[in-house]
C-alpha positions as CSV (number, residue, x, y, z in Angstrom):
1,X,53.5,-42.7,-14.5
2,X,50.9,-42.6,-17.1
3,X,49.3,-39.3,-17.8
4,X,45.9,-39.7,-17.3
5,X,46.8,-40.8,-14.1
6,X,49.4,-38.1,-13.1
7,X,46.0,-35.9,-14.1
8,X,43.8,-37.9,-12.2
9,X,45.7,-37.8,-9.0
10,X,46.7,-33.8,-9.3
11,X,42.8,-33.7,-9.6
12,X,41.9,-36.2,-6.6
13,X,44.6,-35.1,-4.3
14,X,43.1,-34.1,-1.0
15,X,44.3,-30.6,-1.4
16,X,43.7,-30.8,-5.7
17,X,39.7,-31.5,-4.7
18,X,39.5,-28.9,-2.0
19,X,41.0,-26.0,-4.5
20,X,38.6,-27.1,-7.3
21,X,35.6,-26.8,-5.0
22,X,37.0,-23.4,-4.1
23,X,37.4,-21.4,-7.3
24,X,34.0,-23.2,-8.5
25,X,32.3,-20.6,-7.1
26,X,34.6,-17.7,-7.9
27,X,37.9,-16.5,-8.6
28,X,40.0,-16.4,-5.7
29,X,43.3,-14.3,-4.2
30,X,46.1,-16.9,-2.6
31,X,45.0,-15.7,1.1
32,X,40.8,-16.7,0.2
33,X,41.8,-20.1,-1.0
34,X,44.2,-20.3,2.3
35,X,41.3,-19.8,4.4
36,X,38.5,-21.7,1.9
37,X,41.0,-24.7,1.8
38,X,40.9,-25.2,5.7
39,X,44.2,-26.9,6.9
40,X,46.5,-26.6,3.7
41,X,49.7,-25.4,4.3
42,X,51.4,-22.5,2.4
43,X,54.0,-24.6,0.1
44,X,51.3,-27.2,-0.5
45,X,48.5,-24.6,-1.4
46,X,51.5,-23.4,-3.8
47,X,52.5,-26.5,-5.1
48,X,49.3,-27.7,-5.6
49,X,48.0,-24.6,-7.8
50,X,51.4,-24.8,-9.7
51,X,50.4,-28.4,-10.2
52,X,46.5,-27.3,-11.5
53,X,47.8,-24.5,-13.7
54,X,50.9,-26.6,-15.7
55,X,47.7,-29.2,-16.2
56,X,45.6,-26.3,-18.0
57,X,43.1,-27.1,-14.3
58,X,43.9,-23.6,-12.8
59,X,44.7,-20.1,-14.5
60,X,46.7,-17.8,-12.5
61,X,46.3,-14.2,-13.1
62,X,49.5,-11.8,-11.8
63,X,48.1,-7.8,-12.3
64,X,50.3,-5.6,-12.0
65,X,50.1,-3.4,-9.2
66,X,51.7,-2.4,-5.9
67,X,51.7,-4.4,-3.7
68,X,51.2,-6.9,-6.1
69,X,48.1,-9.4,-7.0
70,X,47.4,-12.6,-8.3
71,X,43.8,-14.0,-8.8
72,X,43.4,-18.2,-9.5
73,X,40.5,-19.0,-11.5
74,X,39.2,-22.3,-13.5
75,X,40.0,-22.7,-16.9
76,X,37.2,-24.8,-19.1
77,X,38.8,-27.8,-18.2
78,X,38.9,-27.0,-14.6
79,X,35.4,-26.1,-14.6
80,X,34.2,-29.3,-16.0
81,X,36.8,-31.0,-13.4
82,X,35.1,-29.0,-11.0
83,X,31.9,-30.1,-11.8
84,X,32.7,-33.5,-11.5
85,X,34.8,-33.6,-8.4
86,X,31.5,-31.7,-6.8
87,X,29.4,-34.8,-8.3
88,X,31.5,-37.3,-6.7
89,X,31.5,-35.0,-3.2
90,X,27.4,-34.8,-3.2
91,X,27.4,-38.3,-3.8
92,X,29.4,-39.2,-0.6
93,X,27.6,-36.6,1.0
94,X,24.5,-38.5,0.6
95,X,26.0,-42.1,1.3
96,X,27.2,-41.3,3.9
97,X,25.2,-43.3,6.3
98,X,25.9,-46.1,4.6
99,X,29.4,-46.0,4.4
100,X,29.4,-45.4,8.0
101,X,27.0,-48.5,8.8
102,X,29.6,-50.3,6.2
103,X,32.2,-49.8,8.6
104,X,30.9,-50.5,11.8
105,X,29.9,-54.0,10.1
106,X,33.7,-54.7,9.3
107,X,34.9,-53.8,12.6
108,X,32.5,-55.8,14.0
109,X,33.7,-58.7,11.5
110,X,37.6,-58.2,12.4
111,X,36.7,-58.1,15.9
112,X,34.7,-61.3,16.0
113,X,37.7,-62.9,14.0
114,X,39.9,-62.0,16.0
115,X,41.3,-59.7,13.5
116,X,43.0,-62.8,11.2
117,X,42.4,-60.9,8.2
118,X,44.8,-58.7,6.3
């Protein structure tokens, strides 16, 4: 796989956009991007940061204390991924309607076909 497209689809994953909309508005512990990132599981949320911070997306900070934490914020390039991922998210946000009207009319297509088309 080309790398601007292994970038591109750590960026675009479902769980890839959810994390960058989360730690665009703040630093974050594992357990708050957990609960921000509503239906990720534990190894994805994992795999999915280890993914952002090998791409320079995500910085991971371990202090070290008892018990022990680790904070994930954006890097600069994870910021201006950010910004565009939130971009792309206002903009279905606000075509919504129309993608939704787009779909009824291609239902209503395959149905009056008989559903012929692949």
């Amino acid at each position: 796989m080309c790398a601007p497209r292994s970038i591109l689809e750590h960026g675009t994953s479902r769980w890839g956009v959810l994390v960058l909309i989360a730690l665009a508005e703040r630093s974050c512990r594992f357990s708050e991007l957990r609960r921000a990132v509503d239906g990720v599981r534990e190894k994805m949320l994992t795999q999915t940061l280890q993914t952002l911070e090998r791409d320079g997306i995500v910085h991971r900070d371990a202090h070290p204390v008892i018990p022990p934490r680790v904070d994930y914020s954006l890097t600069p390039l994870g910021q201006e991924a950010a910004g565009l991922v939130r971009s792309l998210a206002r903009w279905t946000g606000e075509r919504l309607t129309g993608v939704e009207a787009a779909r009824r009319e291609y239902e209503a297509r395959r149905e009056a076909t008989g559903k012929r088309r692949g």
